[in-house]
N, C-alpha and C positions, 0 to 999 in steps of 0.2 A: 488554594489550588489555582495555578496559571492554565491557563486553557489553552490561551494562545498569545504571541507575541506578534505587534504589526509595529515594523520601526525599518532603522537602515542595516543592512549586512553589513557588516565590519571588519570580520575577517571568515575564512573558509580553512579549516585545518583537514588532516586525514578523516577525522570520524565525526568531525565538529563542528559550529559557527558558530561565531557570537553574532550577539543580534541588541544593538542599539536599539532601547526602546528610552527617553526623556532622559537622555544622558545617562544612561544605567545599559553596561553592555552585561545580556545575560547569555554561559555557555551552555550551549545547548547542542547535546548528540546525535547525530543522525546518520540514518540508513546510507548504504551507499548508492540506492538507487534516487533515494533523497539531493545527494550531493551530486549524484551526474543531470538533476532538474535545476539547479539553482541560479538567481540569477547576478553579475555578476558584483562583484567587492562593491558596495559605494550606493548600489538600487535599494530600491521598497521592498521588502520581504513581509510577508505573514504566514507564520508558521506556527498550524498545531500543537500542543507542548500534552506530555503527560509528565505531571510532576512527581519522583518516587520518592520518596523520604526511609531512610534506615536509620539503625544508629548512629551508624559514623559518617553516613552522607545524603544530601539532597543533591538531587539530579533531574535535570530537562531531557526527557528524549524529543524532538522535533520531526515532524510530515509535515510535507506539503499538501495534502488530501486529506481528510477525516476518514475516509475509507480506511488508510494505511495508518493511523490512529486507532480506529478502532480494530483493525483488525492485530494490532499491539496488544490491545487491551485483553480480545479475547485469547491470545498464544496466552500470557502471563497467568490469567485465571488457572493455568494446567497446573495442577502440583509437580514441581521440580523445573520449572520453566519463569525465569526470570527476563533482566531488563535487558542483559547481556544476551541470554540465549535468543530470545527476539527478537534485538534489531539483527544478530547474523540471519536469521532464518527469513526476516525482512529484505536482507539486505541480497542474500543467492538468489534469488528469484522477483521476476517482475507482480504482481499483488494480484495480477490474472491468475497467473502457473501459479500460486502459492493457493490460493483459495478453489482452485478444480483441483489439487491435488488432493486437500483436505477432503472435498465433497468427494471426491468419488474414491477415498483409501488409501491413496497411494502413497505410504508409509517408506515404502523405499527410498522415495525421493527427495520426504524431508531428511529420511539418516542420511542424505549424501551433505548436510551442512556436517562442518566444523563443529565437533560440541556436542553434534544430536548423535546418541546411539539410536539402535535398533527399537528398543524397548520404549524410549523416551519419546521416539516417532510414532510408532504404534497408539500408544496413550495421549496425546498429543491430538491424532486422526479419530480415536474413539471417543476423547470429551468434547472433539469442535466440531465433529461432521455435522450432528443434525444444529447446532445453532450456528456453525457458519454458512451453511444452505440457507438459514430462514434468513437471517442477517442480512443477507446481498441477493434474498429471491430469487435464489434459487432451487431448483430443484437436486436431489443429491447428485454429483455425476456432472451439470451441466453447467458452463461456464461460455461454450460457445451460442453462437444463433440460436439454437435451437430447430435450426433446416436442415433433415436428414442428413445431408452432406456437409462437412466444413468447407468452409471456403474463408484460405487463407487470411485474402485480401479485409474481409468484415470483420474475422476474429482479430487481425491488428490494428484495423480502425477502431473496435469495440477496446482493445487493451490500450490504444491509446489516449482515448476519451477518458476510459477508467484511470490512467494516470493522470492527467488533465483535472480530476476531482471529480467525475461525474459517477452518479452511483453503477454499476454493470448492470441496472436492468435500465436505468436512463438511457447508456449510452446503447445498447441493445435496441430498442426501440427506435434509435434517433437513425444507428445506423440500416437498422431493415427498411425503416423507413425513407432513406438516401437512394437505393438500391446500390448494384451492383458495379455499375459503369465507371469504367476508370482506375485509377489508383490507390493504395493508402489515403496521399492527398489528397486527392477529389472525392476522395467517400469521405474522409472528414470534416472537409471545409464542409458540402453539405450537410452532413450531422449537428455540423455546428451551427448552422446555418436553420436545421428546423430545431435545436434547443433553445434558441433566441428566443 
């Protein structure tokens, strides 16, 4: 089993990269929210890998976070839900909106991918809620602060840390603890700034 790959980007395709690890470029799939983080042809990359093996093929899906790794790992566990069905359902949505959607039902949302029906979402929302809640600590339902009120500005500093690879209640934490002042920018830099 490949875990992960740390070498050079090599090339960036529609769904894809290769990724030069010791003279051996291996292809590896990925999300498209994957591929609008990437950096660019020629840098250092390490990249997440879940390696599928079937009959007739072996395959690299790649993240840039374990988060979005594991939460691959957990869609596929669903009967009727594969390698295919998950990176689309990875790929519609940012791994904040994916993971509040599962905790708190909302099934509509995933049938709006490509692929999911109605029935496939529904099932989907019933086998992950309670262990994608424990997963990413939370509670069912909660994805933002957790301060009666949303406030925009924290919930996308919190979803941008959480793309960043920090876990959502890290970055939770880092950012309540920044407070409020300022922009996206400025609540992150400090977040990132007390994750040091």
């Amino acid at each position: 089993m490949i875990a992960y790959l740390d070498g050079k980007l090599e090339q960036i395709d529609k769904a894809s990269i290769v990724v030069e690890v010791a003279g051996v470029g291996y292809l590896v799939k990925v999300s498209s929210s994957t591929l609008a983080q990437l950096p660019k042809v020629g840098d250092r990359i390490k990249i997440y890998t879940s390696q599928i093996v079937r009959e007739d093929d072996i395959s690299l899906y790649g993240f840039l976070s374990k988060e979005e790794k594991n939460l691959f790992v957990l869609l596929m566990s669903v009967s009727g839900v594969g390698p295919k069905v998950s990176m689309a359902i990875l790929s519609a949505f940012p791994i904040d909106k994916l993971i509040s959607a599962i905790t708190s039902a909302n099934a509509d949302l995933i049938a709006t991918v490509q692929g999911i029906g109605k029935k496939t979402a529904q099932k989907l929302v019933i086998e992950l809620k309670e262990k994608v809640a424990k997963a990413y600590a939370l509670r069912a339902g909660e994805l933002n602060l957790g301060a009666g009120e949303s406030n925009p500005v924290l919930n996308d500093a919190v979803a941008a840390l959480v793309s960043l690879g920090y876990s959502p209640k890290e970055a939770r934490a880092a950012v309540q603890k920044s407070g409020s002042d300022g922009d996206v920018e400025a609540v992150i830099k400090k977040a990132l700034a007390n994750l040091a």
